[in-house]
N, C-alpha and C positions, 0 to 999 in steps of 0.2 A: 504494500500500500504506500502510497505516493504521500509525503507528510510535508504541510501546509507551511510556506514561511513564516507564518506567522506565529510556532512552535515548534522549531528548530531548535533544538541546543545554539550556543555560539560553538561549541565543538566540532558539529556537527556541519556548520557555516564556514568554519575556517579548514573542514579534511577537503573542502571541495574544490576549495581554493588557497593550497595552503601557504606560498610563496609569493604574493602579490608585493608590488611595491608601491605603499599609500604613502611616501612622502611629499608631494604636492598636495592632498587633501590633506594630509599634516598638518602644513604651512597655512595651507589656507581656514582650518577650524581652528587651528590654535589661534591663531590671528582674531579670532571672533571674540573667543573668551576672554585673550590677553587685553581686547579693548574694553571689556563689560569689568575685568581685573583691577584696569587703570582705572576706569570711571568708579569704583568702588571704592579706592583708595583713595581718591579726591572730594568724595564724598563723605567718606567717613575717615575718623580718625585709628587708625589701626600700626600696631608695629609686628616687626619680623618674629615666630615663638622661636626661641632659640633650637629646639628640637629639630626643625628642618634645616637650618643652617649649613648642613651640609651637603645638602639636597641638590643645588642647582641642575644640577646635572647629575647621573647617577646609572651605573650597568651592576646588572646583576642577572647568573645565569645566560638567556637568550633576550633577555628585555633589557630595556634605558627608559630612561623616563627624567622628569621635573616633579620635584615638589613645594611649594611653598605655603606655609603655612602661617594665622595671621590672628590676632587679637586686640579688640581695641573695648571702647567703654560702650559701644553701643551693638558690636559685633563680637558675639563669644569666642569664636572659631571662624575662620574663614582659608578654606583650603585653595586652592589654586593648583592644579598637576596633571600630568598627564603620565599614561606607565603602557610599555607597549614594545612592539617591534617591527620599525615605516619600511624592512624590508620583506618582511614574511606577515603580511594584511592583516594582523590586532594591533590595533589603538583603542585606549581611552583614555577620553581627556575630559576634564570636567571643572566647575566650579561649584560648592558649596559654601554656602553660608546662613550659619547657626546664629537668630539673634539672641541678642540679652532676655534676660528674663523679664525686665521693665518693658520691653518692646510688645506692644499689641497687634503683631503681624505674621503671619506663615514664614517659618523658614527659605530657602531658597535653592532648586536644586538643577543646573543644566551641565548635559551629560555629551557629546558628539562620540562615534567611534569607527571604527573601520574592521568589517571581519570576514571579507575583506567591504562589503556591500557598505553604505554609510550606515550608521545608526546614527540615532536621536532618542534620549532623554530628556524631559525636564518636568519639573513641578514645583508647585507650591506648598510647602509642609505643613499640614495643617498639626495644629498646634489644643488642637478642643477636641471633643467628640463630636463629629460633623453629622453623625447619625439623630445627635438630640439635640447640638443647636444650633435652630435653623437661621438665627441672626448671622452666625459665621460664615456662615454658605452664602446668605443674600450678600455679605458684607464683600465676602472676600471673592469667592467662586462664580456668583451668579456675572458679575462684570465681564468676566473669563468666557462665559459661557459662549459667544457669538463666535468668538477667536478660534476657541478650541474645537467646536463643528466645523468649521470651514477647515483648519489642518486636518481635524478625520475625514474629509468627506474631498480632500484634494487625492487624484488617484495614483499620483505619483510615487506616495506612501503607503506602505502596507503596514498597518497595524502588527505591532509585536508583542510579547505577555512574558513575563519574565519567569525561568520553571521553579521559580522559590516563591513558597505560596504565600511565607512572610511579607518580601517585595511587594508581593500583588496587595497583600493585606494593608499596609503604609501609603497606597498610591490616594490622593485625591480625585475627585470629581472630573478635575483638568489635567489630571497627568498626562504626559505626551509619551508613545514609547512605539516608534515607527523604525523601519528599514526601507531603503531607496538603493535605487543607478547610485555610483559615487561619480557622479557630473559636476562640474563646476555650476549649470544649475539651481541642481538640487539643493546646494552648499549655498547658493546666494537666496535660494526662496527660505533653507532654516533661519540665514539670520538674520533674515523678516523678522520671521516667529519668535525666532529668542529675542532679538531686541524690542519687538515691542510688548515682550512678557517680561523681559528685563526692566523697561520703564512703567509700567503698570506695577508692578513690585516695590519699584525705589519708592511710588509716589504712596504706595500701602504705608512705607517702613515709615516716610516724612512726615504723613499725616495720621498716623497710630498713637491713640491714646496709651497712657502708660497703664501700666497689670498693675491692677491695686497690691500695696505693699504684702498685702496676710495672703497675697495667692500668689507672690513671686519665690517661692522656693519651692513651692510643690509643683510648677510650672516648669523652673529650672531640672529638679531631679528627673520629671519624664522629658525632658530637650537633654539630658545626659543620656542618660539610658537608652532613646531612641537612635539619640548620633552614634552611639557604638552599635546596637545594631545594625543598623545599616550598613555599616562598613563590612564587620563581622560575619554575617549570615548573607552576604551578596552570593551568589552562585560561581560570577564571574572570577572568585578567590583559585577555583579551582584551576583557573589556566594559570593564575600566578605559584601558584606551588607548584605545577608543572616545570613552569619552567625556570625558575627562581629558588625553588626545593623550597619548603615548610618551614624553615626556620627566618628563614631572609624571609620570605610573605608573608609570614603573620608579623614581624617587624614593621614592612612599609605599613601594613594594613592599622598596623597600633598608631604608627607616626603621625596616618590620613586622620585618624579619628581624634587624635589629639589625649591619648592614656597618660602619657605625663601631665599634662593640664587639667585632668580628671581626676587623679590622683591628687591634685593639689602642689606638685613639683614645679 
């Protein structure tokens, strides 16, 4: 039986093609994020966590990659990296950012990758239980709503689902998680999409009232707990132990999620 892109392993995407060379879609995604990067850091006030400092560049095993990692008073964590290999078709490159617990706004998550086909991630973290409250949804997700049917209903993209049932349990109403052609395209119509999800988020975080003081630690422990799962129970771990061996991948994996910083170090 003939099985559906849309439930694919990335294993399974990458045996078919397994030697591609995505460094021109490299250049050109990275370039996307590294400007949503800048304009984050000019927007807010964040410095280097010392933990990535060694990071800029980085081989390990069959993979290279960036990391940098970032905290400031208004931004818990904010990741920056990419981890991969631009001659044999896996990349992922991504940004994350985890706000303060004062911040009355969704996290922030966009993801691009190459396996070799393009992918796309991104969402909005929702930060409540979206099942009971509907003010969060109207507040945060309903705005989202026009945007994110018109990317699902562009035929360009096919719809992907991630095989970790956790993943899927974490996604928002407006979560994106598509596979396309790697065309130059396709790569200028995403960052359409991320940029105008990118400014519709800054203008969330600008104009978000603050978490009343008696519910900002109970807020912060599940925005802890949440960030390390994600990192942790990704599926995609399994091609970094591949190729990086389990000791070096559950490293980066601690590095991305920030365990020094969680720990309190």
């Amino acid at each position: 039986m003939a099985v559906s892109q849309q439930v694919k392993t990335i294993t399974q995407m990458l045996d078919e093609a397994p030697d591609v060379d995505v460094r021109a879609s490299w250049e050109s995604l990275w370039a996307i994020l590294s400007e949503i990067k800048d304009r984050i850091a000019a927007e807010f006030e964040v410095t280097r966590h010392p933990s990535s400092a060694d990071y800029d560049y980085y081989e390990a095993g069959g993979f290279e990659g960036s990391l940098s990692t970032f905290t400031g008073p208004e931004l818990e964590w904010f990741v920056h990296s990419w981890i991969g290999n631009r001659s044999a078709s896996i990349l992922d490159m991504n940004i994350n950012v985890w706000l303060g617990p004062h911040i009355d706004a969704p996290h922030l998550c966009l993801v691009f990758g190459t396996v070799p086909q393009l992918f796309h991630y991104s969402d909005l973290i929702a930060r409540r239980d979206i099942g009971v409250d509907v003010d969060y949804v109207r507040r945060f997700y309903d705005p989202e709503n026009a945007d994110y049917l018109a990317f699902r209903g562009d035929e360009r993209f096919t719809p992907n689902v991630s095989h970790g049932a956790y993943m899927r349990a974490i996604t928002s109403p407006v979560a994106h998680s598509y596979m396309a052609d790697r065309t130059a395209e396709n790569i200028e119509v995403l960052r359409g999409y991320v940029m105008k999800r990118f400014d519709r988020w800054l203008d969330y975080v600008r104009t978000a009232p603050p978490v009343p003081l008696e519910e900002q630690k109970a807020l912060q422990a599940r925005d802890h707990r949440l960030r390390e799962q994600t990192y942790t129970l990704d599926p995609m771990n399994a091609l970094a132990v591949r190729a990086m061996g389990e000791e070096t991948a559950h490293k980066m994996i601690a590095l991305r999620y920030g365990a020094e910083q969680l720990a309190g170090r």
